[in-house]
C-alpha positions in Angstrom: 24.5 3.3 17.8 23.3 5.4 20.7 22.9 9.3 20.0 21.6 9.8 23.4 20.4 8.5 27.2 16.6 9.5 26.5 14.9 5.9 26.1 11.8 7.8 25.1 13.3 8.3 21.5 14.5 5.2 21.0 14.1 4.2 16.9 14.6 1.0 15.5 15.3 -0.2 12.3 15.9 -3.9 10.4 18.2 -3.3 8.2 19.3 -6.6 5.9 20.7 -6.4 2.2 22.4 -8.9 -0.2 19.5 -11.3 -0.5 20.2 -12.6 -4.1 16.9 -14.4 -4.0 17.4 -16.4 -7.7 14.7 -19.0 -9.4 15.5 -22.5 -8.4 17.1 -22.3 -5.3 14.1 -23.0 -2.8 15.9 -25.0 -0.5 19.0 -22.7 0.4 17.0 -19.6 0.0 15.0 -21.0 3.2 18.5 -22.2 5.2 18.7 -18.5 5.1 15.8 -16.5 5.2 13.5 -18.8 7.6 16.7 -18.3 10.0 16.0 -14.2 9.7 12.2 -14.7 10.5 13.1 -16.8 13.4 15.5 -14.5 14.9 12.8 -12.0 14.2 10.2 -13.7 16.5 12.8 -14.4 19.0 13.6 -11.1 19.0 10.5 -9.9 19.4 9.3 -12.0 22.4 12.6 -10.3 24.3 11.1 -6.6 23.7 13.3 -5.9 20.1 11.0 -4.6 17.7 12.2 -2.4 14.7 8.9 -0.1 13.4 10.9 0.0 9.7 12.6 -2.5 7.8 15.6 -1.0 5.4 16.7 -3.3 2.5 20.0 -1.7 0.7 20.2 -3.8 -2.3 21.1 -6.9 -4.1 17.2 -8.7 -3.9 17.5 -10.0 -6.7 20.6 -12.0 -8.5 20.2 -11.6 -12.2 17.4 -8.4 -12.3 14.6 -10.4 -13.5 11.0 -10.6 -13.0 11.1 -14.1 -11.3 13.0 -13.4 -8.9 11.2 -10.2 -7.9 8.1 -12.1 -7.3 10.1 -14.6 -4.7 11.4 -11.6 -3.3 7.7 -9.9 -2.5 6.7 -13.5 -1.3 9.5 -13.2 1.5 8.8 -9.4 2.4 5.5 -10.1 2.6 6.3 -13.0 5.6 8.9 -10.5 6.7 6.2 -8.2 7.3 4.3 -9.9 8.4 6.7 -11.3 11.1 7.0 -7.7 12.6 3.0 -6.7 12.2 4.0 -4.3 10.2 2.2 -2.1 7.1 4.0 -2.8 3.4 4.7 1.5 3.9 6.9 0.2 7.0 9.7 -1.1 4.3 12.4 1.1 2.2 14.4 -0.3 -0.4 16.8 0.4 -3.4 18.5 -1.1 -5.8 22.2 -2.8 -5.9 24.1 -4.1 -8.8 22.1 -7.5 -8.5 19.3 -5.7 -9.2 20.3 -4.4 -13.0 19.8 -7.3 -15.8 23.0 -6.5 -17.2 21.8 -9.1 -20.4 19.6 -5.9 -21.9 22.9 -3.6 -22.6 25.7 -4.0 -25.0 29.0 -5.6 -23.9 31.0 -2.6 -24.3 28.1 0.0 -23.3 29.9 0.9 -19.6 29.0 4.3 -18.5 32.2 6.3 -18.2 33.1 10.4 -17.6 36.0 12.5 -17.5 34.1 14.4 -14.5 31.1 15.1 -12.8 29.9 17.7 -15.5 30.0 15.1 -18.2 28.0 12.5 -16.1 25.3 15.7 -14.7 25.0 15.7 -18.6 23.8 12.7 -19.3 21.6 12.4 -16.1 20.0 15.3 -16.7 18.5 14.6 -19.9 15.4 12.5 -19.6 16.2 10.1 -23.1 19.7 9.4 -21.8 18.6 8.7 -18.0 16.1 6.0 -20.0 18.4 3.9 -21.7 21.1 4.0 -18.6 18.1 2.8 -16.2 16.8 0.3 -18.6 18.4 -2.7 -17.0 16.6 -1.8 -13.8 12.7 -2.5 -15.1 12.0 -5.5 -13.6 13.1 -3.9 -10.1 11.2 -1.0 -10.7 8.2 -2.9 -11.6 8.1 -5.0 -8.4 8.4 -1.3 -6.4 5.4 0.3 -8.2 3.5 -2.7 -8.3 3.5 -3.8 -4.3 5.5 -0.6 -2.6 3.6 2.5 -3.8 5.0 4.7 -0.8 8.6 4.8 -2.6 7.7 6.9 -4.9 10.5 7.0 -7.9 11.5 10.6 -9.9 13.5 11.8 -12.6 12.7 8.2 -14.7 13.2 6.1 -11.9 16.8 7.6 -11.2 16.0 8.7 -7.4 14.4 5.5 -5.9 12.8 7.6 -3.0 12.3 10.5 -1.2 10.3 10.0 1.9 9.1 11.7 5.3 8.8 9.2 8.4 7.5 9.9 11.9 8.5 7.9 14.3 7.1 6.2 17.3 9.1 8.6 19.4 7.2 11.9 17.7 10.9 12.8 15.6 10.3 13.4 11.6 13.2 11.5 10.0 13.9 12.0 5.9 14.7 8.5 4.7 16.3 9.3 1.1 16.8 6.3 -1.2 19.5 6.8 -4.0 20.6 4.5 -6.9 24.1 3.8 -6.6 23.7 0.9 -9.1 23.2 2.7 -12.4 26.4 2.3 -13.9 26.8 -1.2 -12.8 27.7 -3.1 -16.0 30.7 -5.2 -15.3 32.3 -6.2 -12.1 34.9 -5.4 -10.1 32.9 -2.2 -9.6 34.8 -0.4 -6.9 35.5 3.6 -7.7 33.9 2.8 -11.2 30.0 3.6 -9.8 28.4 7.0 -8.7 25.1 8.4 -7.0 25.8 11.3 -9.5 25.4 15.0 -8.3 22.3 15.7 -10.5 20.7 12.4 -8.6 21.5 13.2 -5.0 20.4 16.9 -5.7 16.7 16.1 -6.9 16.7 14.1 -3.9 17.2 16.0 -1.8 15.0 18.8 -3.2 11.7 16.8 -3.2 12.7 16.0 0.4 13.4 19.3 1.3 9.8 20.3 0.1 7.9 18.6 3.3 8.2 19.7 7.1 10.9 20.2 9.4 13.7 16.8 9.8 14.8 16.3 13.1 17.3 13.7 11.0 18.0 12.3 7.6 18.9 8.8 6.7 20.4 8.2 3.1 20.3 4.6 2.1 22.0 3.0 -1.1 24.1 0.4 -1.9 27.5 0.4 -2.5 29.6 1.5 0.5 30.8 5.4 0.2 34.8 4.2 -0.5 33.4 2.2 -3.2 31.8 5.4 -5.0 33.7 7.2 -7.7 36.9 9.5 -5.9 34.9 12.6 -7.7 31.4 11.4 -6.3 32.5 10.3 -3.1 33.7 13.6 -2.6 30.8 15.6 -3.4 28.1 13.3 -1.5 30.3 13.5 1.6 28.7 17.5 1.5 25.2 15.9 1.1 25.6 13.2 3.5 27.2 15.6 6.8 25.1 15.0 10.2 23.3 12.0 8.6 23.1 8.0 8.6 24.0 6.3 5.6 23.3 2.7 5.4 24.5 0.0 2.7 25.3 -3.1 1.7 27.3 -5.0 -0.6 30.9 -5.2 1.4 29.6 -8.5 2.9 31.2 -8.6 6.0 30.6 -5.7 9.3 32.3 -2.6 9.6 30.9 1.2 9.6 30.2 3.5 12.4 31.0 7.3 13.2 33.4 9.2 10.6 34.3 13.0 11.3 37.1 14.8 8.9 37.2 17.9 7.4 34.4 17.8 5.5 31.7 16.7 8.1 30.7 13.9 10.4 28.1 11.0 9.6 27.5 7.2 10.6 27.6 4.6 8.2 26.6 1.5 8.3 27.3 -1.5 6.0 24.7 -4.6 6.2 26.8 -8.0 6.9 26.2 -11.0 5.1 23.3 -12.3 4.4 24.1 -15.1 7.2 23.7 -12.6 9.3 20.7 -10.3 8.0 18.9 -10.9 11.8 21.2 -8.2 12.8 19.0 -5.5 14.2 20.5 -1.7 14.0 19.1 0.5 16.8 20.0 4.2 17.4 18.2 6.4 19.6 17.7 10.4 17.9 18.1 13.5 19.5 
């Protein structure tokens, strides 16, 4: 999507999602991924090169440990690919990425409104056990990506200031949209939750001047809670938002009465060597 003429501020960004890297499954793992790498270096050698890499969910299948450490074997070739730092990657998590095994069947996270579910965020002991599926995922960010820094007991993935090649300060915000994952169909059943989206945006709001902010999660924003939806469309006016899960394309610009913004869904992961480019004012 091009925001203006001005070549000069052209920023790029690789955004894939939906890997569900599992144990076991070398061979069509690599069908897949060894395609993206090789799209990557073809890209490259025609003058496209992203400076970030975005990843909006689903790396692992089941949650677990195993999986996590095929995953960081594939980011690190990834990186590689591009030359590019491990700080040169943002992720968050998607409903793949909570081992649903470590809750009770009938423990689903349900509220009668967004008070109610602000509640239980905001107490630390509750925010534990709700985010307890997500260790594994959280250990393989601490352990290899220590520029996503996590807050509030892991709830907000990230918070984090970028400069870009083109001299613009972008906020890239990573939210958890996969808390409440437990059982699937999912759709209007999951939030970002008020209390998470606020403390977000607060630590972000803490360092310099944005020229633009980029919220990342992973469930589209009509697949969000009617309530939630609502109140993150107030959080989410002039921005990008980019996510995954829908498997297929679709996205672009959105104006209605209670703002504008661009989103952008991640296709399939048979087509993760689709590059998103934009160019910032």
């Amino acid at each position: 999507m091009e925001y203006s003429s001005t070549k000069v501020d052209q920023f790029r960004i690789l955004h894939i999602s939906d890997l569900h890297i599992r144990d076991g499954e070398d061979f069509n793992r690599s069908v897949v991924l060894d395609r993206l790498i090789q799209r990557i270096e073809k890209d490259q050698k025609e003058g496209v090169k992203p400076e970030i890499v975005v990843v909006s969910g689903d790396i692992a299948f089941k949650g677990v440990k195993k999986e996590y450490d095929l995953a960081k074997k594939f980011f690190d070739k990834l990186l590689a690919s591009l030359n590019l730092e491990k700080n040169r990657i943002f992720i968050v998590p998607g409903n793949h990425d909570v081992n649903r095994k470590l809750y009770r069947p009938n423990d689903v996270p349900a509220y009668k409104n967004m008070r109610d579910l602000n509640v239980e965020l905001e107490n630390s002991h509750y925010r534990s056990d709700l985010l307890k599926g997500m260790s594994d995922y959280f250990s393989f960010i601490e352990g290899n990506y220590p520029h996503l820094k996590s807050q509030n007991e892991k709830l907000v993935p990230f918070a984090a200031p970028y400069t870009t090649t083109c001299g613009k300060t972008i906020g890239i915000i990573g939210l958890n949209s996969a808390w409440m994952c437990r059982k699937s169909p999912d759709r209007e059943k999951v939030a970002v939750g008020e209390y998470q989206i606020k403390k977000a945006v607060e630590a972000l709001g803490k360092e310099k001047a944005l020229d633009h902010k980029i919220f990342m999660f992973h469930h589209p924003l009509a697949w969000l809670w009617p309530e939630d939806k609502n109140i993150c469309r107030a959080y989410f006016n002039n921005a990008i938002l980019l996510c995954g899960h829908l498997h297929e394309p679709g996205g672009g610009y959105m104006e209605d009465l209670d703002g504008r913004l661009h989103q952008f869904p991640k296709l399939s992961k048979s087509l993760l060597f689709t590059h998103f480019k934009s160019q910032i004012n």
